[in-house]
MARRO-801513 format. One record per residue (C-alpha): residue in one letter; x, y, z. Coordinates in steps of 0.001 Angstrom, whole numbers, padded with zeros to 6 digits, always signed. Layout:
REM residues N
AXYZ
...
This chain:
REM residues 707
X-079051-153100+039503
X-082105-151146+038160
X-083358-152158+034958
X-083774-149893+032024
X-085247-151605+029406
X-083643-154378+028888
X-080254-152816+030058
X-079361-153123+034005
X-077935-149628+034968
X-074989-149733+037350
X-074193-147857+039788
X-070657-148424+040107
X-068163-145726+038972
X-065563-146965+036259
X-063747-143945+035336
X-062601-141101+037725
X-060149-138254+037314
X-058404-139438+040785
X-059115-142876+041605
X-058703-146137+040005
X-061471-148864+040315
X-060013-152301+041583
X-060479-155269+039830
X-062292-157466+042060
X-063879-160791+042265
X-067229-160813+041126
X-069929-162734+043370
X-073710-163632+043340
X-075557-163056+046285
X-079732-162608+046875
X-081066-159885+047965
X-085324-160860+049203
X-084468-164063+046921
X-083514-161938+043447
X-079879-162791+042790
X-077453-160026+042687
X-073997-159084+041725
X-071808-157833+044009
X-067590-157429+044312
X-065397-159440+046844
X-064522-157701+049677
X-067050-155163+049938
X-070130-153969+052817
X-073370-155216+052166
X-074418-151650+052145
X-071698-151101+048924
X-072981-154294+047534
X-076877-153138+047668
X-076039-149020+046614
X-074163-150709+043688
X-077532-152537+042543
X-079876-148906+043373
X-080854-150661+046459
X-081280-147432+048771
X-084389-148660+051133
X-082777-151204+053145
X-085799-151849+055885
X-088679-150572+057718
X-089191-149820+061502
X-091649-152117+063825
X-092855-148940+065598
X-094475-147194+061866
X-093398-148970+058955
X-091059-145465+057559
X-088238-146615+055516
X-084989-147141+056719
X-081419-146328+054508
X-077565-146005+055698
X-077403-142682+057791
X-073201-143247+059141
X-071743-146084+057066
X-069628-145947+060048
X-071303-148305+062831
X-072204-145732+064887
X-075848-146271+064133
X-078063-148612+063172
X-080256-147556+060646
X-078824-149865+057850
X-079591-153315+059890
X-080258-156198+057605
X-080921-159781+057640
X-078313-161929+056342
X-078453-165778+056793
X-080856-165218+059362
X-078881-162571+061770
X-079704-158894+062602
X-076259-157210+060655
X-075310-153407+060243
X-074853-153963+056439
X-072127-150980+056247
X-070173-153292+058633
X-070708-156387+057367
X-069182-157850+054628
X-070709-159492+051558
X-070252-163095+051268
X-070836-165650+048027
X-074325-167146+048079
X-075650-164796+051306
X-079659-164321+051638
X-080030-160908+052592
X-083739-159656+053838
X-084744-156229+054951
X-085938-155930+058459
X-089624-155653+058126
X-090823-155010+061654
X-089171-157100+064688
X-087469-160332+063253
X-089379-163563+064327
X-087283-165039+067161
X-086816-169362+066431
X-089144-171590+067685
X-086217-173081+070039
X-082446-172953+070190
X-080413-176208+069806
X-077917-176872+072216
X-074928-175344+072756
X-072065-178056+071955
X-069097-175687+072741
X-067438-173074+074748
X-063931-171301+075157
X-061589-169477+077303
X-061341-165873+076621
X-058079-165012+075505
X-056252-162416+077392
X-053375-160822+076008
X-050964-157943+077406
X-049271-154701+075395
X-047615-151858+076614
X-050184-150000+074375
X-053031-150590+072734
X-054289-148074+070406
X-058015-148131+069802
X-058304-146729+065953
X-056272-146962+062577
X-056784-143531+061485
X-054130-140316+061280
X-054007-139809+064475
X-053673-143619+065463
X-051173-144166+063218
X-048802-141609+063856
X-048866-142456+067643
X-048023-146063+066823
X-045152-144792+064350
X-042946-142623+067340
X-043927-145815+069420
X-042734-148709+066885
X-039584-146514+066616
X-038686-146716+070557
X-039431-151035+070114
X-042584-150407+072717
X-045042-153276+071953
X-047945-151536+070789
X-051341-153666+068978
X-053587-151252+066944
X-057435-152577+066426
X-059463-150835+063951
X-063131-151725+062689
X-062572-151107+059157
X-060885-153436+057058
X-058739-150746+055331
X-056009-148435+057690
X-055910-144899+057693
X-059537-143893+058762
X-061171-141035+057009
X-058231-140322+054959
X-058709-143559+052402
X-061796-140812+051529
X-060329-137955+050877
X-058802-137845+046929
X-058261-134241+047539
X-054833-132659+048307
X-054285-131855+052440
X-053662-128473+053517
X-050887-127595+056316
X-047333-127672+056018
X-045557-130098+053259
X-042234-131066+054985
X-044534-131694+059020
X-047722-133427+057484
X-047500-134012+054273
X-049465-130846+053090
X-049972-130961+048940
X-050541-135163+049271
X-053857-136787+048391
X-055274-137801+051828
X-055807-141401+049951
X-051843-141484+049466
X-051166-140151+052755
X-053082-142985+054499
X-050858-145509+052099
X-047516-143382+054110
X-049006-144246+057038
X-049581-147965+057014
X-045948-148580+055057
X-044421-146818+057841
X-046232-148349+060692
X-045988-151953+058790
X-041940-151390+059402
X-042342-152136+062795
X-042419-156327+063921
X-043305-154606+067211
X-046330-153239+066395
X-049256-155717+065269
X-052231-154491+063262
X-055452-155942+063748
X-058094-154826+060943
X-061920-155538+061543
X-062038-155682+064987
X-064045-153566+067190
X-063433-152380+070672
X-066014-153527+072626
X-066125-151915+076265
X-063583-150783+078350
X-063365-152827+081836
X-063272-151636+085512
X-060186-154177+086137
X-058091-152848+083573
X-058638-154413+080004
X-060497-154021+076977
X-063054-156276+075210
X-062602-156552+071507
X-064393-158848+069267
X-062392-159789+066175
X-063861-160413+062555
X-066652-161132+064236
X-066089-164390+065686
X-063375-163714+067870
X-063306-161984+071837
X-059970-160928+073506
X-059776-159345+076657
X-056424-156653+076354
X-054578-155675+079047
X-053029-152894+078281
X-050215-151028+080096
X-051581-147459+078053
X-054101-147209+076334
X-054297-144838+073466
X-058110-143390+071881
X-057864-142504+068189
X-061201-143709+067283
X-062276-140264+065359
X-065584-139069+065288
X-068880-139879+064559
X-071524-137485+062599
X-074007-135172+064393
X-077746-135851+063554
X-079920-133018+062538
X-083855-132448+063112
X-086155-131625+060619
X-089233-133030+058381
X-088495-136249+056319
X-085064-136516+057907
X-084872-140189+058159
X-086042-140846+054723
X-083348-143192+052623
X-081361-141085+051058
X-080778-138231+053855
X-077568-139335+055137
X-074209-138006+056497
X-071452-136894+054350
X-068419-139959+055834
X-071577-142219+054869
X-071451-140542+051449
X-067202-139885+051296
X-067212-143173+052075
X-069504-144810+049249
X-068360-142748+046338
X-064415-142269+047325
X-063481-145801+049196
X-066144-148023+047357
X-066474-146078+043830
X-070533-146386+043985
X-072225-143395+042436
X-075312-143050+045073
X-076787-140116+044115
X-077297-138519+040304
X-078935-134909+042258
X-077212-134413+045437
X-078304-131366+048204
X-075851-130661+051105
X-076504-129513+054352
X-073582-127495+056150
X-071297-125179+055090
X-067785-126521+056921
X-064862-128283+055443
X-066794-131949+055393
X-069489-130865+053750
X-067513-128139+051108
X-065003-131305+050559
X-067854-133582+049834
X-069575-131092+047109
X-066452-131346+045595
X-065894-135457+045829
X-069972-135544+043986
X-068607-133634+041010
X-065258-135748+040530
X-067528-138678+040783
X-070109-136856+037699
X-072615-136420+040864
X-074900-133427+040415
X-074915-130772+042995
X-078051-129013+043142
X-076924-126557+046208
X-075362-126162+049750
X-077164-124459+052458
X-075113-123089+055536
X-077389-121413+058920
X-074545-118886+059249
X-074020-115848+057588
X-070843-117355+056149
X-069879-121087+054881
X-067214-122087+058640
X-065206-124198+056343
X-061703-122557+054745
X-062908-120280+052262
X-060957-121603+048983
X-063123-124556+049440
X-066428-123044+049271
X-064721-120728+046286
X-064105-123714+044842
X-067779-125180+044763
X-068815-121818+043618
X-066160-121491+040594
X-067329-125044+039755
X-071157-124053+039843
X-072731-125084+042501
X-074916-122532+044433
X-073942-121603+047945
X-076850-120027+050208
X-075258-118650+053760
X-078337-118246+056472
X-080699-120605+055580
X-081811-123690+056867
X-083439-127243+055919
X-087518-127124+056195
X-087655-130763+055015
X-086750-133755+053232
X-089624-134664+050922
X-090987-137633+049250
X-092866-141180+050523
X-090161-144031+049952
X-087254-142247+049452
X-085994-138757+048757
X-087164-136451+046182
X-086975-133039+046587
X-085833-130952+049597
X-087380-127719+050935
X-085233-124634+052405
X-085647-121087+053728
X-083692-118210+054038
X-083376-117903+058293
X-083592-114087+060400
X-081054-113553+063008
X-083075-115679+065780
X-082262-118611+063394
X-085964-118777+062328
X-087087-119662+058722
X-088590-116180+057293
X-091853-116700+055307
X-092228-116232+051783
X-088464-116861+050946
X-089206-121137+050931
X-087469-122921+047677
X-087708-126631+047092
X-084752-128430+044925
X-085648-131937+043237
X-082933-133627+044282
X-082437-137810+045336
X-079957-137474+048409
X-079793-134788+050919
X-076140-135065+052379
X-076297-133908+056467
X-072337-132380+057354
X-073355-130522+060301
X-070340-131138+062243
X-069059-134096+064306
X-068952-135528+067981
X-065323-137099+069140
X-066045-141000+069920
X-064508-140907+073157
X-066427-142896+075297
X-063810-145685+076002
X-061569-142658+077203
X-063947-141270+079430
X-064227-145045+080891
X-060861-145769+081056
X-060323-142380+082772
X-063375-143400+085152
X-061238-146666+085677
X-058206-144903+086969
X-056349-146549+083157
X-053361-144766+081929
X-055020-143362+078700
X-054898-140709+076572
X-056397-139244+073458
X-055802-138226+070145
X-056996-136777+066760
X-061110-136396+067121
X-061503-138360+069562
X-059396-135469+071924
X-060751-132682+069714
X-062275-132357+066250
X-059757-130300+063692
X-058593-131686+060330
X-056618-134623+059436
X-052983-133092+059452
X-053750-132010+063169
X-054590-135270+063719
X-051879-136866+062834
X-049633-134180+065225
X-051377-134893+067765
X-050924-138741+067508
X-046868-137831+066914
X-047205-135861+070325
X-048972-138803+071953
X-046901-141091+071298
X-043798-139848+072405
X-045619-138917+075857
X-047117-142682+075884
X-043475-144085+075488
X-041884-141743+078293
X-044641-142850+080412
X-043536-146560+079268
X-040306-145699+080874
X-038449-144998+076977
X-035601-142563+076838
X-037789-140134+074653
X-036788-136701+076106
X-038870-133491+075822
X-041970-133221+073412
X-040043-130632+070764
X-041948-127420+071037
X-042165-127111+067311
X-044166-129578+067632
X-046130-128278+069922
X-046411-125059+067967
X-047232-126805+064898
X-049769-128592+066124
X-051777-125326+067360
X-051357-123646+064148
X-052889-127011+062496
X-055929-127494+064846
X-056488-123107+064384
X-060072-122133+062840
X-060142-120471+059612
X-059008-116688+059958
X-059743-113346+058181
X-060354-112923+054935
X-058856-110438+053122
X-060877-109843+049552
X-058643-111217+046611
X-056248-108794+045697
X-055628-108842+041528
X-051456-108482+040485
X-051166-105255+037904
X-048335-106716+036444
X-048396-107860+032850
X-045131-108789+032062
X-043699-112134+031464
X-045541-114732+033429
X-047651-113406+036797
X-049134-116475+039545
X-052141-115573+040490
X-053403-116591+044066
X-056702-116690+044632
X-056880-117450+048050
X-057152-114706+050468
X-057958-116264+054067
X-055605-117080+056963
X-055226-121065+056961
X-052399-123542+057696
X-050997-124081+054623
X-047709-123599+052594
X-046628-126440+049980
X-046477-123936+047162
X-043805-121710+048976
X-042099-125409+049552
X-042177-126261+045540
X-041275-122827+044406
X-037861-123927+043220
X-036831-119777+042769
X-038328-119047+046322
X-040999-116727+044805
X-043589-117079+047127
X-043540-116237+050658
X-045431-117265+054158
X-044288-116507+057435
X-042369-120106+058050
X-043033-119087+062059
X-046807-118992+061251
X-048323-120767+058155
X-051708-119548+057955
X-050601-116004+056381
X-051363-115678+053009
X-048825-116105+050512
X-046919-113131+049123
X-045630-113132+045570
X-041453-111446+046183
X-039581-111916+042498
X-039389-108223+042938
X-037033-108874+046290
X-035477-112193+044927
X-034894-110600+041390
X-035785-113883+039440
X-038664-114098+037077
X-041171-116478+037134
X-040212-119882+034553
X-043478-121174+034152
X-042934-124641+035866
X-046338-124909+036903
X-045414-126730+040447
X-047214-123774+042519
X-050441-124850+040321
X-050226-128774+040663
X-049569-128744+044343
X-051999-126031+045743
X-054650-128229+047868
X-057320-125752+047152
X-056512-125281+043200
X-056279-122026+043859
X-053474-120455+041784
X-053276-119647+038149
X-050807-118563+035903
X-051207-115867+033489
X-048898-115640+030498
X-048178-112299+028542
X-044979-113823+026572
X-046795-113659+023536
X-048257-111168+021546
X-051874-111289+021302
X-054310-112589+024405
X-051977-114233+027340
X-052594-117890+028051
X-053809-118984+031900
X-052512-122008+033432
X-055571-123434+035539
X-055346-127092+037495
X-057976-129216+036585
X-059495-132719+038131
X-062354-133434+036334
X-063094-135757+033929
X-060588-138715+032465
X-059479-139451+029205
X-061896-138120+026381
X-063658-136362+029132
X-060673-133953+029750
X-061127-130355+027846
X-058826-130552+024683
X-057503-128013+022004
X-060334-126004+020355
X-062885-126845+023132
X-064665-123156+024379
X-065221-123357+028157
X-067131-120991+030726
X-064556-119510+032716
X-065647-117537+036469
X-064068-115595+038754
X-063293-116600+042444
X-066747-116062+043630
X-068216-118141+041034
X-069748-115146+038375
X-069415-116128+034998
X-066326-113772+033055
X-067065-115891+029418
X-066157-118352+027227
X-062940-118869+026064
X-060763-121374+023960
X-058186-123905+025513
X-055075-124174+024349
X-053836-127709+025265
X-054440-130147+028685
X-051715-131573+029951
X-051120-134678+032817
X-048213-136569+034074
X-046450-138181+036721
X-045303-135108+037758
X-048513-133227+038117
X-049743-136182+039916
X-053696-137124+038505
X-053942-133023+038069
X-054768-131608+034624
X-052810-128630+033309
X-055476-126811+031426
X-054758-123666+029614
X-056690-121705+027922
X-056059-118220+025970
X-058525-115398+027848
X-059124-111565+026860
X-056756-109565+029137
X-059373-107561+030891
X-060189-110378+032536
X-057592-113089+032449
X-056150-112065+035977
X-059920-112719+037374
X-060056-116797+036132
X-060301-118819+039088
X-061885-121813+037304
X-063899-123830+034857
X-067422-123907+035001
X-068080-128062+035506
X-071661-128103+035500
X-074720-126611+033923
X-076205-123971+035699
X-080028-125489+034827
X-079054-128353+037566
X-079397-125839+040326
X-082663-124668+039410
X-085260-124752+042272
X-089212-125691+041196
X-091661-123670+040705
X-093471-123925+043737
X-091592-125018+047422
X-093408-128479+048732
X-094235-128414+051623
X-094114-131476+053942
X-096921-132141+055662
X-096345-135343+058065
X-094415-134030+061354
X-092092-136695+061561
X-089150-135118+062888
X-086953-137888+064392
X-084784-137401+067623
X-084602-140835+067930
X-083452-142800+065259
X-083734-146113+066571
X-086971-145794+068461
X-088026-142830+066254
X-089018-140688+068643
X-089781-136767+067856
X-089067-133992+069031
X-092504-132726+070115
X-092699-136674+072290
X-089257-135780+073808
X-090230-131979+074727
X-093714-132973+075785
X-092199-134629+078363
X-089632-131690+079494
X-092338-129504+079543
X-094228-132238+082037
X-091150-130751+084197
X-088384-133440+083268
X-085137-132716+083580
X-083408-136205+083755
X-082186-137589+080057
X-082815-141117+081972
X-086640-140847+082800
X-086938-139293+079411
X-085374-142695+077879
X-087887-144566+080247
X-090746-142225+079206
X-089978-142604+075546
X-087589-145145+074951
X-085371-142320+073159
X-081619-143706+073796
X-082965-147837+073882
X-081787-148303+070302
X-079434-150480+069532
X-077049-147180+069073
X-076831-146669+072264
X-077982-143134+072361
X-075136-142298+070339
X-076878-139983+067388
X-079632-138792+069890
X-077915-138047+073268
X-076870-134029+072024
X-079894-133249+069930
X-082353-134407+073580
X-079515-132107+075439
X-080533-129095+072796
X-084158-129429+073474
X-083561-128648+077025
X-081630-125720+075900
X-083710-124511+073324
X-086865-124935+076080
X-085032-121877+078522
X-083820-125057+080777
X-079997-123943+082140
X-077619-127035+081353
X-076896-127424+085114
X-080663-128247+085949
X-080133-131377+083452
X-079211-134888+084652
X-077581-136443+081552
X-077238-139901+080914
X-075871-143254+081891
X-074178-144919+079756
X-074541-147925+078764
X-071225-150676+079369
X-070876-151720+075947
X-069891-149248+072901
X-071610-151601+070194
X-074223-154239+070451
X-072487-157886+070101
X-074441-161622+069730
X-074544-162709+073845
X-073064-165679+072415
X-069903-163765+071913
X-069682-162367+075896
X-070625-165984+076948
X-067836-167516+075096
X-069530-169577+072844
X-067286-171709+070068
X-068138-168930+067018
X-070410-166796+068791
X-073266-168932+068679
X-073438-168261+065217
X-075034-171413+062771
């Protein structure tokens, strides 16, 4: 904890208009010999955030600071010492009494090993399908699976199920009766497992990472750490999702810069507040999502930058940001991350249409955290291997093709039933519905048509505010007059409001308003004389820190432009509306039509300084784990390289203990952005193993070697 004063400040969120904090074990542990207080059950990473421990090291090649960048194992940028032993600390748990040390250079090696007193035979054990990853797609597979009695073991790293969806406190778009469109993805991951748990024939193993896939057939998996299996699968099933993309620029390993799961996953899964002035860094759905997640969790959000034109995400989401008050600026890039320790400010540019930063049009934001959502990369190396192997395997969710959660979780449904035909099950045909539906789920965001304002004022009018094709239909599901319409053979039309063809009026229930995943319809009442009353959802805030009668609020249109302040009428939350507020407010009728939301934050946060910093160390890191920069890894393509393998023996670029895993694509784009055509390029080996392990472990040592 940071002192102030004499007060410790915490970083540890205890109110939040979605989630509920766990009450959890408190425990003492040291962190460089100062004891600490952390919670049972939770990373070291969580553990150190939660005390306003950011820096967690600092690299033997310069001494720069070293934070989380994945919270995901992918890299290994948060590596600490506990007891003694090299650990990722967003892996690793916390445990009563540890003594945790920041890597400070290369850890001293001991002066000499004891003997080794014990070894064991590797257990081997066979399934008709083992499913590498616990997430939607992963899951689903294993629920059509457990439902034909095919033995089927699922191994997932995390010690939670459901993957990226125990981050996501927002409502999922798609269809509600085929993927549970409307439902919190936190709720939908709690489906999931109680489904999956039905089955005695499929077995569940939590913290336990996949470890290589074998030429002979089986896969190495290493299980709470202690524990090696070799499995010998009959199929063999990749649903390990994705990992983030890196992203090149000044300052951009500073503690602090890090991806938006790392972030999801902090404030959403582990209720730690780690930022009070966040910046964000991509305009698609992860990054749009994750804007919104800071504000729930009272996080500051100075601004979102997006290199395109427009934000690639689905529109009502950036809408939403920009109804809430954060500032959205389409073709413009990151310059730098700025500061000596840790991040304070961040410099952008607006970017010409060769993608180059135009001079004169820099800004710098004081800000703490700079949130990277650039896109993702599938993790499907052991499917590549197994492929290579000549293993019956298939993939699924990310790991077969990045889309959003609900498409993951069809295709993991379609997987499964093929696995268990293959299996020899009596399974029939794949249903083309499903087939269908899982197209229409992966689809991109589609045209936009402008928002188009009702010019009735009689009675009660819904409002929708979303005006771009995307998979989704729950309110024409809830609707219990069938009022709203979308085409049930293709759900990402917009919906239509028909009481005029079904001759029923609209009752006010508000279920079109709770349920809308991108809180994008209001209802305006005219019942009364006098100004009508709008019906907004609202998920801000808990308690005394909900809007209540008499309180004047900023209200703005869909593109975020201030209309005025107005007075609320009541706030309302049940069971029904499901952690939602009902906020309505009475609005001036020239205008009422146009409310799309409450303003949540002051405008003064997104103010930019008066002069842009500029950062004047070129430290822009390819490499994370070697830190090598760009201009090292193009020096040597311009030497007239064009094998990713001498460049790792040139540079060491790719020896980390990653693997190559965050730098492989970004050395493949400075080939490309050199004028070198992709086929001149020899990419890569890769290496056997997907994570490093203790050799203790592969040896067969009694507990790894471990003390």
């Amino acid at each position: 904890m940071e002192v102030v004063g004499e007060v410790k400040k915490t970083y540890r969120i205890t109110e939040h208009p979605i989630l509920t904090p766990e009450t959890r074990k408190d425990l003492t542990f040291f962190w460089k010999g100062e004891e600490l207080s952390g919670k049972e059950g939770e990373s070291i990473a969580t553990a150190l955030f939660a005390n306003g421990i950011r820096t967690f090291g600092y690299h033997s090649k310069d001494g720069a600071p070293l934070g989380i960048f994945c919270a995901n194992g992918q890299c290994s940028q948060c590596t600490v010492l506990a007891n003694g032993l090299p650990v990722k600390a967003c892996m690793e748990l916390i445990q009563p009494g540890m003594q945790i040390e920041p890597v400070d250079g290369n850890p001293p090696l001991p002066d000499q090993v004891g003997p080794i007193k014990k070894f064991k035979l590797m257990t081997e054990i066979e399934v008709e399908c083992l499913i590498i990853g616990g997430g939607p797609a992963g899951l689903s597979a294993a629920i059509e699976l457990g439902r034909v009695g095919a033995e089927v073991l699922i191994v997932d790293d995390k010690h939670l199920l459901g993957g990226k969806l125990v981050l996501q406190t927002h409502r999922f778009f798609g269809s509600i009766n085929a993927c549970y469109a409307g439902t919190r993805g936190i709720d939908i991951a709690s489906r999931l497992e109680k489904d999956v748990r039905k089955y005695n024939n499929v077995n569940i193993w939590t913290n336990t990472i996949a470890i290589a896939t074998f030429s002979d057939g089986k896969v190495g998996v290493l299980r709470d750490g202690r524990d090696y299996f070799f499995i010998r699968p009959k199929t063999l099933l990749v649903a390990a999702g994705a990992r983030e993309k890196s992203l090149v620029f000044k300052g951009n390993t500073l503690p602090g810069v890090y991806g938006a799961g790392a972030f999801q996953t902090l404030v959403n899964r582990d209720l730690i507040r780690p930022a009070e002035r966040l910046f964000i860094v991509g305009g698609g759905n992860v990054g749009l999502i994750a804007g919104y997640h800071a504000l729930q969790a009272g996080i500051d959000v100075v601004g979102l930058i997006e290199a395109l034109p427009e934000c690639g995400g689905y529109k009502v989401h950036k809408d939403k940001l920009a109804r809430f008050g954060v500032p959205i600026y389409t073709s413009h890039t990151i310059l730098s991350a700025n500061g000596e320790q840790e991040v304070e400010s961040v410099t952008i540019a607006q970017i010409d249409d060769k993608w180059k930063a135009i001079p004169g049009t820099e800004k710098t934001f004081a800000c703490d955290t700079i949130l990277i959502a650039v896109g993702l990369n599938p993790v499907n190396e052991f499917y590549q291997k197994a492929k290579d192997f000549g293993m019956p395997v298939f993939a699924a969710g990310d790991a077969e093709e990045i889309a959003e959660a609900s498409a993951a979780m069809f295709s993991g449904k379609i997987k499964g039933l093929e696995i268990a035909r293959l299996l020899g099950y009596a399974v029939g045909e794949i249903p083309q519905d499903w087939i269908h539906t899982g197209e229409i789920l992966k689809s991109r965001p589609g045209k936009a048509y402008g928002e188009v304002i009702p010019e009735d004022e009689q009675g009660i009018v819904p409002v929708f505010h979303c005006d771009q094709e995307i998979p989704c239909n729950p309110c024409t599901s809830v609707c219990p007059l069938g009022n709203i319409y979308i085409d049930p053979d293709d759900i990402r039309k917009v919906p239509e409001y028909i009481a005029e063809k079904t001759g029923k009026a609209c009752i006010g229930c508000e279920k079109c308003v709770t349920i809308c995943p991108g809180l994008a319809i209001t209802l305006v009442d005219y019942r009364k004389e006098g100004d009508p009353i709008v019906t907004i959802a609202y998920e801000f805030g808990k308690g005394p820190a909900v809007h209540k009668e008499g309180d004047i609020v900023t209200v703005l249109d869909i593109e975020g432009h201030v209309l005025g302040n107005v007075e609320v009428v009541s706030t309302r939350i049940t069971k029904a509306t499901d952690r939602t507020v009902i906020l309505k407010v009475r609005a001036p009728r020239e205008y009422a039509k146009k409310i799309a939301g409450v303003l949540v934050q002051n405008q003064e946060v997104s103010g930019s300084l008066d002069q842009y910093v500029e950062r004047l160390t070129d430290d822009m890191i390819v490499c994370r784990c070697e830190r090598v920069t760009m201009k090292e890894i193009k020096d040597v393509i311009q030497s007239g390289c064009r094998d990713v393998n001498e460049i790792k023996a040139r540079t060491r670029a790719g020896m980390g203990a990653c693997g190559g895993k965050t730098c492989e694509s970004i050395i493949l784009r400075a080939f490309q952005e050199l004028g070198i055509p992709q086929e001149d390029v020899t990419t890569p080996t890769h290496r056997p193993l997907f994570v490093e392990i203790p050799f203790g472990v592969l040896a067969g040592v009694e507990n790894g070697g471990k003390p």
